[in-house]
C-alpha positions in Angstrom: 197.0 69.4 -132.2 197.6 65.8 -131.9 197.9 64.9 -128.2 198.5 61.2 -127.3 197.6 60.2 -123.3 199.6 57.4 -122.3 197.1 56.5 -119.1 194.0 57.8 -120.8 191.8 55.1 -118.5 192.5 56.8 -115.3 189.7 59.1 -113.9 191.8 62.6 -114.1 193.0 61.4 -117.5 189.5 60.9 -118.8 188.5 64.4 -118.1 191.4 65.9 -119.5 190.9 63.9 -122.5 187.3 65.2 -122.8 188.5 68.9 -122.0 191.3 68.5 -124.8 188.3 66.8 -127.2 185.7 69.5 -126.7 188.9 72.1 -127.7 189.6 70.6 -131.0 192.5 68.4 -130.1 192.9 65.3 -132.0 193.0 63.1 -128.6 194.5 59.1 -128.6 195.2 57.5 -125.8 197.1 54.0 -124.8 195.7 51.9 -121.6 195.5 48.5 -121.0 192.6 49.3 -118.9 188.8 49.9 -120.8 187.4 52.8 -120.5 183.6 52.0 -121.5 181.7 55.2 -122.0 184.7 56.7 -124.5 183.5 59.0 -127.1 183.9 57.6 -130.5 185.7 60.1 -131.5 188.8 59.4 -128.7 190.3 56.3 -129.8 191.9 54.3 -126.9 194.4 51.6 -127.1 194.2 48.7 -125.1 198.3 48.1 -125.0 201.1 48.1 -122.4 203.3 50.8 -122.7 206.2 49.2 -123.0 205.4 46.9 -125.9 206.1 47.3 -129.2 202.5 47.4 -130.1 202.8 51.1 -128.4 205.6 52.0 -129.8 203.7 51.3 -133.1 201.1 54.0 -132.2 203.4 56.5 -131.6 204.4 55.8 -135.1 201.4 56.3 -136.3 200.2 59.0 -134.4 202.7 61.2 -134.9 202.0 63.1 -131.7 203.1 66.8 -131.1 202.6 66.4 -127.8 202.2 63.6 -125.1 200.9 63.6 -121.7 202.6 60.8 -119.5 199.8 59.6 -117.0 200.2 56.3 -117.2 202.3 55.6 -113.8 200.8 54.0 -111.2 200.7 54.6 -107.1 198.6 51.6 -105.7 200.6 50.3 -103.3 198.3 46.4 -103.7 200.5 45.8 -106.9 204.1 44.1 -106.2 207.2 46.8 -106.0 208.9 44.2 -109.2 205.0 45.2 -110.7 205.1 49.1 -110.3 208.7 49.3 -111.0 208.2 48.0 -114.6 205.6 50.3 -115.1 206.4 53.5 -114.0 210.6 53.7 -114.9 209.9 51.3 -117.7 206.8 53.0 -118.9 208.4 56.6 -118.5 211.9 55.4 -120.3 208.9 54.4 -123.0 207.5 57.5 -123.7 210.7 59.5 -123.4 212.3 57.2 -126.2 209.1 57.0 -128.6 208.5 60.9 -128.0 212.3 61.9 -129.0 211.9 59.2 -131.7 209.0 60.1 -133.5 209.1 64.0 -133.5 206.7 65.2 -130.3 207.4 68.7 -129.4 206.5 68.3 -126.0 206.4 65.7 -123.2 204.3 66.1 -119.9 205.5 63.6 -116.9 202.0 64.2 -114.3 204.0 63.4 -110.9 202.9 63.2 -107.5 203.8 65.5 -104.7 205.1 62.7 -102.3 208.0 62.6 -104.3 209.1 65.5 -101.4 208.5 62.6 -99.3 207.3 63.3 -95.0 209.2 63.6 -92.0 209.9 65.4 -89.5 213.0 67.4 -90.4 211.3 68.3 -93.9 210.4 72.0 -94.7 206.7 72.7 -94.4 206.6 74.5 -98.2 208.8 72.2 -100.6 209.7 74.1 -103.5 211.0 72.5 -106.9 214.8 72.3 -106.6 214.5 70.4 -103.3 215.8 66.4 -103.7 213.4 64.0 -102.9 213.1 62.8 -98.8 212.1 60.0 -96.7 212.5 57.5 -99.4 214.5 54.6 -96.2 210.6 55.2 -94.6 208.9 54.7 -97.1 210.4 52.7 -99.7 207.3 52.0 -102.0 207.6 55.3 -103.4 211.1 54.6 -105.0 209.5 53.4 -108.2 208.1 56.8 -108.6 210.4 58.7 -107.7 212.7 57.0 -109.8 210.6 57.8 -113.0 210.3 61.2 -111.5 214.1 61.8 -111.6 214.0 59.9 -115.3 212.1 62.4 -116.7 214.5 65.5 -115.1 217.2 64.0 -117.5 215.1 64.8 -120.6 215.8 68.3 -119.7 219.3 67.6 -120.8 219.3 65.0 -122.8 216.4 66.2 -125.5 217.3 69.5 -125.3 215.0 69.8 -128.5 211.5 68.3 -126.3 210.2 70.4 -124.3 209.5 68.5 -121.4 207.4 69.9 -118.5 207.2 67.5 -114.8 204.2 68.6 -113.4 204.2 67.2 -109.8 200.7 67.3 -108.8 199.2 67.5 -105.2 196.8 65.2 -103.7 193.4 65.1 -106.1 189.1 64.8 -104.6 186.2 64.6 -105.9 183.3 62.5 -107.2 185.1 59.9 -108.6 186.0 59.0 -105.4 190.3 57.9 -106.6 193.3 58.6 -105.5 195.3 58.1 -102.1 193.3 60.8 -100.2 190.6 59.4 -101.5 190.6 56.1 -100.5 191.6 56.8 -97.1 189.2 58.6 -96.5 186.8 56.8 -97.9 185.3 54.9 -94.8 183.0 56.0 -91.8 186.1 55.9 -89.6 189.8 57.0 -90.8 192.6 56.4 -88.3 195.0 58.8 -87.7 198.2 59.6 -85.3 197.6 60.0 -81.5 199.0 63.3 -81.1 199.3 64.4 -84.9 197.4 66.2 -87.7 199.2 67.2 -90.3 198.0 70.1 -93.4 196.5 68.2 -96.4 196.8 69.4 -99.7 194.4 69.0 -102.9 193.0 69.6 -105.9 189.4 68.6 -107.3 189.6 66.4 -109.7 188.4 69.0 -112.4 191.0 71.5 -111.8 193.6 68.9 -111.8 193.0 68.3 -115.7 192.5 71.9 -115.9 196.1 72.4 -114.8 197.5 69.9 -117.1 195.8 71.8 -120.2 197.7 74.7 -118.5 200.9 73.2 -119.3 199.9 72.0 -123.1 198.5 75.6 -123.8 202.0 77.9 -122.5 204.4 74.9 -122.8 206.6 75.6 -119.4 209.6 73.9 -119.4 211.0 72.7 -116.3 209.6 71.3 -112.9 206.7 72.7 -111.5 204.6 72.1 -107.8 200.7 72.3 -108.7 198.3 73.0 -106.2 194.7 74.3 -105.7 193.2 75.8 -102.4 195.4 76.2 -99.4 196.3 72.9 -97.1 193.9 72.0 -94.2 194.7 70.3 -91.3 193.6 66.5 -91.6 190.9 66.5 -88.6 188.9 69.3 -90.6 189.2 67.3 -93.8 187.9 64.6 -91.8 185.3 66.0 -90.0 184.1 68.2 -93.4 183.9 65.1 -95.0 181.2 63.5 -92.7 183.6 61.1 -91.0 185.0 60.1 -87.8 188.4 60.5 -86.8 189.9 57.6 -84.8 193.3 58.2 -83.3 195.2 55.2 -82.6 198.5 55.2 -80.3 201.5 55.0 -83.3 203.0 51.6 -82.4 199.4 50.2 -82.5 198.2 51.5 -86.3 200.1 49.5 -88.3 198.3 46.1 -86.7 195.2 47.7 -87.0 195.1 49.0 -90.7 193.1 47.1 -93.2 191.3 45.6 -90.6 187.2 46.3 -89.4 186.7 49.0 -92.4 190.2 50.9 -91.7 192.2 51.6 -94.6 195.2 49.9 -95.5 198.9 51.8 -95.7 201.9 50.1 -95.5 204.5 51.3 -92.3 206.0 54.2 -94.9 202.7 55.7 -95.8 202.5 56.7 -91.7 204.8 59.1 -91.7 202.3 60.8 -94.2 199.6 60.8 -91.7 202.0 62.5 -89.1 203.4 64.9 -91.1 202.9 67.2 -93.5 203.7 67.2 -97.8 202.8 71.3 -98.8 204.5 72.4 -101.9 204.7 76.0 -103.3 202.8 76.0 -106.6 203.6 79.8 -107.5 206.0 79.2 -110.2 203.6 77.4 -112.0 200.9 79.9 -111.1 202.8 82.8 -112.0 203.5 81.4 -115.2 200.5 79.4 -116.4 197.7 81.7 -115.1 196.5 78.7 -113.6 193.4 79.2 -110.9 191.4 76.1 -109.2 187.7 76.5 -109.9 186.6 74.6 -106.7 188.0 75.9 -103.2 189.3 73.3 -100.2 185.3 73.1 -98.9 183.8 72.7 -102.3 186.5 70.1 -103.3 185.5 68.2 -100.1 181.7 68.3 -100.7 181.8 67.1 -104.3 183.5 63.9 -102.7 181.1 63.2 -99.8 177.8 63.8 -101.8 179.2 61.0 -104.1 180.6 58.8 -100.8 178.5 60.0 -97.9 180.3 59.0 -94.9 177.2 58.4 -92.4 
């Protein structure tokens, strides 16, 4: 099958590429970003998404199906910035897939699209509107692309096009939001709070995604791994000291003597808990993690030791 991976550079992407590679997949991806030990036999195209140089590829490629990971959540590039790439990037690969024949599209999400709060349910389930967004208005852009690709369901009622919206991920590479923050010796939280965290290792993460080429589910669907912890334990499990800080103090603090930085939004996510019901997908795909919640923390901290 020919599979083309907008966002091929991306850590999660690169394993799925190499799980698709070593099935027989014909595997292509399209990344401004290098990736610099690439197989020769997956070729990667250095491109923007939205150019017509990618739109070119898809063309050529011809791709039965197309995995959408090529959205971005770091919060250091400019809203104008993320904006352009993730609704502009996702409007992309909708138009070029319904274009030039792909059977199936697969937009890989992130779970804060539920947003935090504290009138939120504690178990979000897929028909539930997006949250939060006047806290925490840096996750508009993906949202936005989010909702963009629930219109395909309509519109290209010929693509079958599968929104995976994908828990927090861990693991050795040491990426992603969780990751990063809590990546240092010391990783601030709430006075008073500690919220469930939910992950996925890294692994299992592109495991899930082959999931979703291999029974083609149409719709939206939560994916999860091991059940939520609460963040002390993650904290503590992963060889690092919490710090709680008073609320009105954190935001002056972060970024500042090792501490992470988040902007004002992103503390709402420290206070209270994002869970989301992964059954459907489950029940559906067969799907089951490989790494539990303690063995998912462990493969991070032997590659980041904390202490």
């Amino acid at each position: 099958m020919r599979v083309l991976i907008p966002g091929m550079a991306g850590h999660v992407a690169r394993r799925l590429a190499l799980e698709l590679h070593e099935a027989g997949h014909q595997v292509v991806g399209i990344d401004p970003r290098p990736w610099a030990d690439r197989p020769r036999g997956i070729p990667l195209y250095q491109l923007d998404l939205r150019k017509r140089a990618a739109e070119d590829v898809f063309r050529t490629v011809r791709p039965e199906v197309v995995i959408h990971l090529g959205t971005m959540s770091a919060l250091s590039a400019s809203g104008d910035e993320r904006y352009r790439i993730n609704l502009g990037g996702t409007q992309a690969v909708f138009a070029h897939s319904q274009t030039y024949g792909a059977k199936q599209v697969i937009f890989v999400g992130r779970h804060t699209f539920y947003g935090a709060g504290p009138d939120t349910p504690l178990y979000h389930t897929e028909d539930e509107p997006p949250q939060a967004l006047a806290h925490f208005p840096e996750l508009s852009d993906l949202v936005a692309a989010d909702l963009y690709a629930q219109t395909a369901l309509w519109r290209f009622p010929e693509l079958c096009t599968t929104i995976l919206r994908v828990c927090y991920t861990l693991g050795p590479s040491g990426h992603g939001t969780l990751a990063n923050f809590v990546r240092g010796k010391r990783v601030p939280t709430v006075m008073g709070f500690d919220p469930l965290f939910q992950f996925l290792h890294e692994d299992d993460a592109a495991d899930a995604i082959v999931r979703a080429v291999e029974k083609r589910p149409r719709g939206v669907f939560n994916v999860a791994g091991p059940q939520p912890l609460p963040l002390s334990f993650v904290i503590r499990e992963a060889r690092r000291t919490a710090l709680p800080i008073p609320e009105p103090l954190l935001a002056f603090v972060m970024g500042r003597r090792g501490l992470p930085t988040l902007p004002r939004g992103a503390l709402e996510h420290i206070k209270y808990p994002i869970v989301i019901d992964a059954s459907r997908f489950q029940a559906i795909t067969g799907f089951k993690p490989h790494y539990d919640e303690i063995e998912t923390i462990r493969a991070f901290t032997h590659a980041f030791p904390g202490k």
